[in-house]
LUMLUMDREN-167265 format. One line per 8 residues: number of its first residue (from 1); their letters; for each residue x, z, y of N, C-alpha, C. Coordinates in pm, 1 decimal. Layout:
BEGIN
NUM> A> X/Z/Y/X/Z/Y/X/Z/Y ~ ...
***
This chain:
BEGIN
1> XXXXXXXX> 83.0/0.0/-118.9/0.0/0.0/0.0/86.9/0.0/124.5 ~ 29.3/-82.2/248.1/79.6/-90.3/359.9/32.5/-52.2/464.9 ~ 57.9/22.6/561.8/10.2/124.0/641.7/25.7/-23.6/809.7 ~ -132.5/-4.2/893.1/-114.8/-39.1/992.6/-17.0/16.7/1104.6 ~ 59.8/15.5/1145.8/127.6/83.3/1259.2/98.1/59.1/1423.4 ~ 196.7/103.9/1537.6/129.5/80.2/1679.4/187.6/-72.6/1690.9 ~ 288.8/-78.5/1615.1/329.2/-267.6/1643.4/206.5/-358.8/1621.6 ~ 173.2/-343.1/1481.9/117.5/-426.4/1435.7/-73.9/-429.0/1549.2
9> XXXXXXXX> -83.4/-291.2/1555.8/-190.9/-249.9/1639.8/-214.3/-361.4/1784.4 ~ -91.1/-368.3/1853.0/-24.4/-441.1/1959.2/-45.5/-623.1/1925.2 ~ 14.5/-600.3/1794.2/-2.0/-735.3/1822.9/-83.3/-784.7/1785.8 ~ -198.7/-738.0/1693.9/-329.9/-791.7/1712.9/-400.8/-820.0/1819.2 ~ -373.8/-670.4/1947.9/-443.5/-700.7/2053.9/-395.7/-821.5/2176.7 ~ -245.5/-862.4/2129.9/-226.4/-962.4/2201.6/-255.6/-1105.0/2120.8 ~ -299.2/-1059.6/2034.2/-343.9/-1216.6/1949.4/-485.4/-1215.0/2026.0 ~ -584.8/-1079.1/2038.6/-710.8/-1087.7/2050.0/-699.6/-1111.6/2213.6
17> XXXXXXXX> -606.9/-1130.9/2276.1/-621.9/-1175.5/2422.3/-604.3/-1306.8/2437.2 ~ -522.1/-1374.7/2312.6/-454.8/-1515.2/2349.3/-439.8/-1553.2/2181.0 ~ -527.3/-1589.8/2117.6/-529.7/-1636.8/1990.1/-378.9/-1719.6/1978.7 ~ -312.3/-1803.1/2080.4/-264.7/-1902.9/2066.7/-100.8/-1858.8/2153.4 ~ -80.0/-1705.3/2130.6/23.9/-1688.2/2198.3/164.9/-1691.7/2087.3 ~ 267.4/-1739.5/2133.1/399.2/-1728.8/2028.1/441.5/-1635.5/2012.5 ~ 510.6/-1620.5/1869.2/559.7/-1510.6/1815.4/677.6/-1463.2/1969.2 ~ 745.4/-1543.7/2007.5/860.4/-1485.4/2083.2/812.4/-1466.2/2211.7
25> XXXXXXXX> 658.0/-1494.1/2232.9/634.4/-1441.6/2399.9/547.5/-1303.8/2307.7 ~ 488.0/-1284.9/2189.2/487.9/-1138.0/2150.1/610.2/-1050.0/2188.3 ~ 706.5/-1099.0/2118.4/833.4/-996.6/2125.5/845.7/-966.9/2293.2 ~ 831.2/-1038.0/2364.9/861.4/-1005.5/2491.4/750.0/-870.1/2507.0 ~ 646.1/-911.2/2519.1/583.0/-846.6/2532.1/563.1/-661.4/2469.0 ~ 656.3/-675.0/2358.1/650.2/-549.9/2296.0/767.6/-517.6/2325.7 ~ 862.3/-586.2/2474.0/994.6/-496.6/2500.6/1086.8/-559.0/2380.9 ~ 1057.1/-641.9/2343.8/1212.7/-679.4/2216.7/1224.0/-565.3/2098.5
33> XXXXXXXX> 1132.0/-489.2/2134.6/1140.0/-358.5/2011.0/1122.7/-451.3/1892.4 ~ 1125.3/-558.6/1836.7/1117.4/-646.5/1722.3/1129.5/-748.6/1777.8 ~ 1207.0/-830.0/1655.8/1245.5/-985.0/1664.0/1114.3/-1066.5/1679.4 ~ 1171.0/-1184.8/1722.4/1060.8/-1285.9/1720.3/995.3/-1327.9/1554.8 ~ 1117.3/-1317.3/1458.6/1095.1/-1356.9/1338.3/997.7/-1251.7/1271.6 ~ 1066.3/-1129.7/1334.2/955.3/-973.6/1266.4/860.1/-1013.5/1271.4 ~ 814.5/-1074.1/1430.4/646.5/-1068.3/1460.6/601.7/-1179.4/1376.1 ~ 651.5/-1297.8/1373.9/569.3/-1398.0/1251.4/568.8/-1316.5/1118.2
41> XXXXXXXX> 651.7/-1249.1/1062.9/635.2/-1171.6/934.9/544.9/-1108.4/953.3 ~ 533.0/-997.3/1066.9/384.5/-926.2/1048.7/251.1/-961.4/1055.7 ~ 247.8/-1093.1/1130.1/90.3/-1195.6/1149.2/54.5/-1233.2/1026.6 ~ 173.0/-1299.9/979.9/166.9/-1387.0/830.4/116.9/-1248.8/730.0 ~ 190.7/-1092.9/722.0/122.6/-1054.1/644.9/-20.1/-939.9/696.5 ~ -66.9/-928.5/865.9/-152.3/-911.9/834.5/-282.1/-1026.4/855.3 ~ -251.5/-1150.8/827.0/-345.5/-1228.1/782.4/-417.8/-1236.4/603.5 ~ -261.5/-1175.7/516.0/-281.1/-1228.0/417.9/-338.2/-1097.0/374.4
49> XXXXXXXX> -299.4/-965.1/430.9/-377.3/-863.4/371.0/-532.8/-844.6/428.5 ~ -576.9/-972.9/496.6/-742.4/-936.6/549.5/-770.4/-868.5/663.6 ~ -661.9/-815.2/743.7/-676.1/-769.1/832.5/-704.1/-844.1/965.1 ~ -656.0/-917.9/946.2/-725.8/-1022.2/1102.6/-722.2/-1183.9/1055.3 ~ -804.6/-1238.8/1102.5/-818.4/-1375.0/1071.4/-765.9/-1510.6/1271.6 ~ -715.1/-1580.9/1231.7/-651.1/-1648.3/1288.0/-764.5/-1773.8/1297.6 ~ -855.8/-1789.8/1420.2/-925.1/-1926.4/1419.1/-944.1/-1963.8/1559.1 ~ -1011.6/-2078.4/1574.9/-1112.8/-2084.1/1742.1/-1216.0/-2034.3/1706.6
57> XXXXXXXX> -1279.1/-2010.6/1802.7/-1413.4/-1917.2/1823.3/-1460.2/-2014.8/1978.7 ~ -1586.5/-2016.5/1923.7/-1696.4/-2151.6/1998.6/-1736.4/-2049.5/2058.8 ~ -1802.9/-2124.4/2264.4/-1833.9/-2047.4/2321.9/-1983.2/-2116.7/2324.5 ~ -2042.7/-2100.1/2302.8/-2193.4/-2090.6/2281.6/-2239.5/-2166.0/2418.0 ~ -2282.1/-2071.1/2491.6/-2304.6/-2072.1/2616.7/-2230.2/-2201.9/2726.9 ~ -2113.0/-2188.2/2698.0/-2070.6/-2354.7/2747.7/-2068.9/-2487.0/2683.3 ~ -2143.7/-2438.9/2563.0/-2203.8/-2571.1/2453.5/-2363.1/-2575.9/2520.7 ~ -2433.4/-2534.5/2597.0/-2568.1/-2556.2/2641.5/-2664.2/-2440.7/2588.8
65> XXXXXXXX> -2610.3/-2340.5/2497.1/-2672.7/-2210.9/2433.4/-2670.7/-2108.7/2498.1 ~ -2786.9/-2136.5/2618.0/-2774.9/-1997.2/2703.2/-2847.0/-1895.6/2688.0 ~ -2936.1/-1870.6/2556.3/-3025.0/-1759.9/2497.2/-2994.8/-1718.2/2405.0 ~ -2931.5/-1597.6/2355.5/-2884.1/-1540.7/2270.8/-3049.9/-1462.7/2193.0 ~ -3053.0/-1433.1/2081.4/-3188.6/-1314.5/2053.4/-3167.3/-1288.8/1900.1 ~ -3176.0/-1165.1/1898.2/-3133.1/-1067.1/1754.7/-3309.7/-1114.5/1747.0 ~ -3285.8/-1120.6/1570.6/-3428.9/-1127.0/1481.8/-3433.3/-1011.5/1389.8 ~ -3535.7/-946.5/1376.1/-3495.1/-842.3/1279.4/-3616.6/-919.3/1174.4
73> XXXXXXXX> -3626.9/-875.8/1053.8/-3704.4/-948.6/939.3/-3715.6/-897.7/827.1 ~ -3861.7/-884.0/814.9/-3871.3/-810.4/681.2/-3908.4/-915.2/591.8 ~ -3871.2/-862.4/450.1/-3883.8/-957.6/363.8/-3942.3/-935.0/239.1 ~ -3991.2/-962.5/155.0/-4085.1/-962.9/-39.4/-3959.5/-852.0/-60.6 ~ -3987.9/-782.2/-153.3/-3861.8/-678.2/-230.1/-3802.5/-809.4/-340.3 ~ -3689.9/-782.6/-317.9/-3632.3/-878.5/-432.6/-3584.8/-1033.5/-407.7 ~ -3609.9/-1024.6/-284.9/-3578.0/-1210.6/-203.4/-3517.2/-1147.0/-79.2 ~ -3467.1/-1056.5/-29.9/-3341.2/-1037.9/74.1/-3273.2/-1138.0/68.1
81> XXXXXXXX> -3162.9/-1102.1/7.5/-3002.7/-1213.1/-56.2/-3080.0/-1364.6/-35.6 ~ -3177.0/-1374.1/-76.2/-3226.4/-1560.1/-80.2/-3269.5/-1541.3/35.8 ~ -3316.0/-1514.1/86.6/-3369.6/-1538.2/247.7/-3246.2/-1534.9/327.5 ~ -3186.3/-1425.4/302.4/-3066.3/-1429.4/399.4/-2985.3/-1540.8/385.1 ~ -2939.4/-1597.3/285.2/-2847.5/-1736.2/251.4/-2925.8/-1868.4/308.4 ~ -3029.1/-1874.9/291.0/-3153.1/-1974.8/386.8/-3143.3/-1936.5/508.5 ~ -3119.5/-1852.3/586.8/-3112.2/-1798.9/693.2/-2947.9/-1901.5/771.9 ~ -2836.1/-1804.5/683.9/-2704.6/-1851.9/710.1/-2693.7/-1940.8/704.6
89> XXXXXXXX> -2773.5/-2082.7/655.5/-2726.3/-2190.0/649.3/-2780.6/-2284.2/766.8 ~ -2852.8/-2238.2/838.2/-2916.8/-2268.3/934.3/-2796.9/-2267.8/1047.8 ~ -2806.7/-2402.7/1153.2/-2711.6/-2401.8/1219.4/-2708.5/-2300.6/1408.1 ~ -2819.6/-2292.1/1396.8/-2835.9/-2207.0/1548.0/-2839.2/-2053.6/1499.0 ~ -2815.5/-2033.4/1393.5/-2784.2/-1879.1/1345.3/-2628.9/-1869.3/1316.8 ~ -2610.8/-1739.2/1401.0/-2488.3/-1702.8/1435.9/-2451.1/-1635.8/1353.4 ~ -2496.0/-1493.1/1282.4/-2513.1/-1384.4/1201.7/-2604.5/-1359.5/1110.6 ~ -2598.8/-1347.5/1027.3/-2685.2/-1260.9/945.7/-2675.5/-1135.2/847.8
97> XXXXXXXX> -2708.4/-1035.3/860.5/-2672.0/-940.3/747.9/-2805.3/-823.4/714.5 ~ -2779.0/-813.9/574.6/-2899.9/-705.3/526.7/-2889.2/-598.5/584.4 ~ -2974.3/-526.7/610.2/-2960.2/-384.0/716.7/-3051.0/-307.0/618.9 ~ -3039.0/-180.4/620.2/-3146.6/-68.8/559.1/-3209.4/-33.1/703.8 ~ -3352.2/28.9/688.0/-3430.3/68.7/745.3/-3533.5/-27.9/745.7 ~ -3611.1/-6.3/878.1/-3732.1/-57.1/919.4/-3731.4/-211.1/864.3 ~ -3617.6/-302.3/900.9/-3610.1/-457.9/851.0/-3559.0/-459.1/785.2 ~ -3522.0/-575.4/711.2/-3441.2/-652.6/537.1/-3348.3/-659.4/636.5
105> XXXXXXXX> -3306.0/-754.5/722.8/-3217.2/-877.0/780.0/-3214.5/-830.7/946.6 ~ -3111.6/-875.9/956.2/-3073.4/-898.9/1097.2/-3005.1/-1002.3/1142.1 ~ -3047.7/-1093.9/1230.3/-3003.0/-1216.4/1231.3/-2993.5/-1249.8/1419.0 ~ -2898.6/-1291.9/1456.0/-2877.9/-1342.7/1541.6/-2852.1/-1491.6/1584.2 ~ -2931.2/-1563.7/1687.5/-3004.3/-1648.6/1682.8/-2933.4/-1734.4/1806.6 ~ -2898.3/-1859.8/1851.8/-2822.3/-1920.8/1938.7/-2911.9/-2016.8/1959.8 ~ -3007.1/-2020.5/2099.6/-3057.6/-2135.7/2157.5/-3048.4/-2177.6/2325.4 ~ -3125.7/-2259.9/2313.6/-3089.8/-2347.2/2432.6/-3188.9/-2244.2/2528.8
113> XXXXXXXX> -3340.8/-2231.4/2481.8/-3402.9/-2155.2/2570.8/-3486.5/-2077.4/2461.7 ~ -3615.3/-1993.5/2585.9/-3668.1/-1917.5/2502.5/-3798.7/-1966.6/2422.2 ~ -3826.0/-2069.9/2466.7/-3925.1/-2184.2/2358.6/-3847.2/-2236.1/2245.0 ~ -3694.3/-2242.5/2209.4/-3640.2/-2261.2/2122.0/-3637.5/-2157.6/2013.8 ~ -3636.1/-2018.7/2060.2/-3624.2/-1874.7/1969.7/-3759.3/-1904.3/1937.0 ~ -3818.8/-1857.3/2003.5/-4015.7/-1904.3/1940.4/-4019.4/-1956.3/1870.3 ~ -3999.3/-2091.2/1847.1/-4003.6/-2238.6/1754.4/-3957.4/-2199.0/1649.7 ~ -3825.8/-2133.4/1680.6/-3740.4/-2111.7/1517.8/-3838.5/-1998.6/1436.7
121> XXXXXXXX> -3831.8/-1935.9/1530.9/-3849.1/-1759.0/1484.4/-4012.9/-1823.6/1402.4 ~ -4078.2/-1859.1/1467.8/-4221.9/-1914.0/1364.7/-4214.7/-2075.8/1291.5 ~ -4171.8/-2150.0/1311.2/-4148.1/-2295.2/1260.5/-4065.2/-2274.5/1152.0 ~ -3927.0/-2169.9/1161.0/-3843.5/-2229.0/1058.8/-3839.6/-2064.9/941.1 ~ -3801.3/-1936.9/1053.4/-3808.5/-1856.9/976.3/-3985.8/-1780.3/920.6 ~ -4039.4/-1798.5/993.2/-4169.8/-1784.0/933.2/-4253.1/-1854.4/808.9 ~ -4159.9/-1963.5/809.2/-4164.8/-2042.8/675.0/-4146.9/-2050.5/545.0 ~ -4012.5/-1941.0/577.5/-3941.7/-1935.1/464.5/-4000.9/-1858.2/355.4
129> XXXXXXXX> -4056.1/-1906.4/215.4/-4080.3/-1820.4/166.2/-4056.4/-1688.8/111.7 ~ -4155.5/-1548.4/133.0/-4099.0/-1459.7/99.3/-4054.6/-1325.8/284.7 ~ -4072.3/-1441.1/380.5/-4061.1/-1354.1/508.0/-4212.5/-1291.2/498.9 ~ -4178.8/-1177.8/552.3/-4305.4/-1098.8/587.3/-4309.5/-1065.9/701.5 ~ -4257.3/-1053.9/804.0/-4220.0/-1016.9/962.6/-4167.8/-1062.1/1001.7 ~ -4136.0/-1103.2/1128.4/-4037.7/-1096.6/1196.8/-4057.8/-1030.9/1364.6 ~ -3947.4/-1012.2/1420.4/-3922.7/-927.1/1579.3/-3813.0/-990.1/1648.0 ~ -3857.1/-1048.8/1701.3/-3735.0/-1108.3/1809.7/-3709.9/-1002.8/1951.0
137> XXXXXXXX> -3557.3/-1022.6/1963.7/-3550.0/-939.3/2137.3/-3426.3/-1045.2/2175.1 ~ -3513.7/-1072.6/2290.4/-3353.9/-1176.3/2358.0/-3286.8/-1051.7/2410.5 ~ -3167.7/-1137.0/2397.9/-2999.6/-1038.9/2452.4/-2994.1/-1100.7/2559.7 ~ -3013.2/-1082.8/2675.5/-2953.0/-1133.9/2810.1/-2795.6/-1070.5/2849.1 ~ -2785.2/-983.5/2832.7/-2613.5/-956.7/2838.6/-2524.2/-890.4/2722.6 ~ -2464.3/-894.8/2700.9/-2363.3/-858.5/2598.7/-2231.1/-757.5/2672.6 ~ -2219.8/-678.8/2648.3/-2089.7/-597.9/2694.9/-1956.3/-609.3/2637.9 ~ -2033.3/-600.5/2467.9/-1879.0/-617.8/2412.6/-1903.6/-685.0/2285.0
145> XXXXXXXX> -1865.5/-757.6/2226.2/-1893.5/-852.4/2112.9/-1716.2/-803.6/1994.4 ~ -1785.5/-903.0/1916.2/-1724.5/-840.2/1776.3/-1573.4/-886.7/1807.1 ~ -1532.9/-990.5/1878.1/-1411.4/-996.2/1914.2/-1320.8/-959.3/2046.0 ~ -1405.3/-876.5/2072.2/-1317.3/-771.2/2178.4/-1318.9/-654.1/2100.5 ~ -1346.7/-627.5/1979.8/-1298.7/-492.9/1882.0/-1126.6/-481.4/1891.7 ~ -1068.9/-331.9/1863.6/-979.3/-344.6/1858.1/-941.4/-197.6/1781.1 ~ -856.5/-241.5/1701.6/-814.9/-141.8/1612.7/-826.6/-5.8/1696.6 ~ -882.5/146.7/1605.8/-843.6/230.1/1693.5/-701.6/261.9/1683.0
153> XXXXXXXX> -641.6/351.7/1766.5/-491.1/379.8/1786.3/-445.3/466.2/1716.1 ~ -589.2/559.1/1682.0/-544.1/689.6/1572.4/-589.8/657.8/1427.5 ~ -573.6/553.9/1422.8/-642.1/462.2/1238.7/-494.8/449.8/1198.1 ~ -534.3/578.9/1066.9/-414.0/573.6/967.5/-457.5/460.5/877.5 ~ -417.4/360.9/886.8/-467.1/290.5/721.8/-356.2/233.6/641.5 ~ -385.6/235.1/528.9/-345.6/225.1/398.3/-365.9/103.2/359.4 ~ -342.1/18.9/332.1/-431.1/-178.2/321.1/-357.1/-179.7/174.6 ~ -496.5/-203.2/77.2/-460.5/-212.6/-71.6/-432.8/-339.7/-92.7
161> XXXXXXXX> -365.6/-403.3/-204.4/-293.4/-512.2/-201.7/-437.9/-580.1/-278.2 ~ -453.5/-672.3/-199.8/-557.3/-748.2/-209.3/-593.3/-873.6/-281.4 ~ -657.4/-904.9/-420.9/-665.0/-962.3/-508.2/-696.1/-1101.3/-472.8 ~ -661.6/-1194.4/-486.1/-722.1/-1336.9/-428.8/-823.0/-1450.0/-554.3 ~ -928.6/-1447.1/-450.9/-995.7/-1525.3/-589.3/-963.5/-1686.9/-572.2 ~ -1003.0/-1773.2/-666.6/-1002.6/-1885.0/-670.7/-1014.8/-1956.9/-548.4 ~ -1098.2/-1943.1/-438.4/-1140.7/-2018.5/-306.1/-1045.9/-1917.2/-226.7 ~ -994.4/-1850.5/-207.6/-923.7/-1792.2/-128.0/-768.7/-1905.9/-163.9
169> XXXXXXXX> -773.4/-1876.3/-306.8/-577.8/-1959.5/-280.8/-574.0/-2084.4/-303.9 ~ -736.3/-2141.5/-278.2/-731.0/-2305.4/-219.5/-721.1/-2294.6/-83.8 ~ -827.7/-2212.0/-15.5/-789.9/-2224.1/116.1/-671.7/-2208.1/183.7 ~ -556.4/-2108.9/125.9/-407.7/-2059.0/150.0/-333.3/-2226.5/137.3 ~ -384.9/-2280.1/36.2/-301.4/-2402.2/3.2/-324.9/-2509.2/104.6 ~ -463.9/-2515.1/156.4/-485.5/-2622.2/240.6/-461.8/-2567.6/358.7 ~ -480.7/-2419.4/421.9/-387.5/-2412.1/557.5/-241.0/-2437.7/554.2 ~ -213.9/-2422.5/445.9/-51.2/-2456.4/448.0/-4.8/-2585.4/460.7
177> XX> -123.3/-2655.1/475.8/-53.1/-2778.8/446.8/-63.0/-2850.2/580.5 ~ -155.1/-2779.6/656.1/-175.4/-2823.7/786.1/-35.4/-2822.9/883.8
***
């Protein structure tokens, strides 16, 4: 097992400021306290232990998606998982995940306006067989979203060496090849 430290802490948060910054303007940045080569060793392994993922991230909103709206959704006992995968495959859905309590699902929803959430929310998910509810609330502002998270500073962790299945070390093979 491999323990996160304040380096590695660091340089996630300068990845999460600048996805696209170089290993050797990291090192600057952390004072030269590590090589330029260190810092590609530590990206490379905390990518491979799951700890942060390396992509672009689409801005919604400057694609013409200026209505954000969480769906909450109840569903038949026993058709969650299938609703939710009908859900995810849908392209103006951002999120989806099973929640306990009051709803099955929680789904977050990317449209142009608020006659678009309507449309979906009864045209596509009201359709689906097996929905029994649904609750829409538009999000007009957002404070902090899932990629301004940032490790806490007092997180001891331990990162277990992590098993790779079949689609994981195709995908390893075809980023590599890029």
């Amino acid at each position: 097992m491999r323990k996160i430290d304040s380096i590695d802490r660091e340089i996630v948060n300068l990845l999460i400021g600048d996805g696209r910054m170089q290993a050797i303007e990291i090192a600057r940045h952390l004072d030269q306290r590590i090589s330029e080569r260190a810092v590609r060793y530590r990206i490379n392994r905390l990518v491979k232990d799951g700890v942060i993922h390396i992509g672009a991230i689409a801005n919604p909103r400057a694609l013409g998606y200026q209505v954000v709206a969480d769906i909450f959704v109840e569903v038949e006992s026993g058709r969650i998982e299938e609703v939710a995968r009908i859900l995810a495959d849908q392209e103006l859905v951002s999120y989806v995940a099973c929640s306990i309590g009051e709803r099955d699902l929680s789904v977050q929803l990317l449209a142009h306006d608020n006659s678009e959430v309507y449309s979906f929310a009864t045209s596509v998910i009201g359709k689906i067989p097996g929905v029994r509810k649904t609750t829409a609330s538009i999000v007009p502002l957002v404070i902090k979203d899932v990629y301004q998270w940032r490790i806490p500073a007092n997180l001891e962790l331990k990162l277990p060496k992590l098993r790779k299945t079949g689609d994981d070390k195709e995908k390893m093979k075809k980023s590599s090849m890029l």
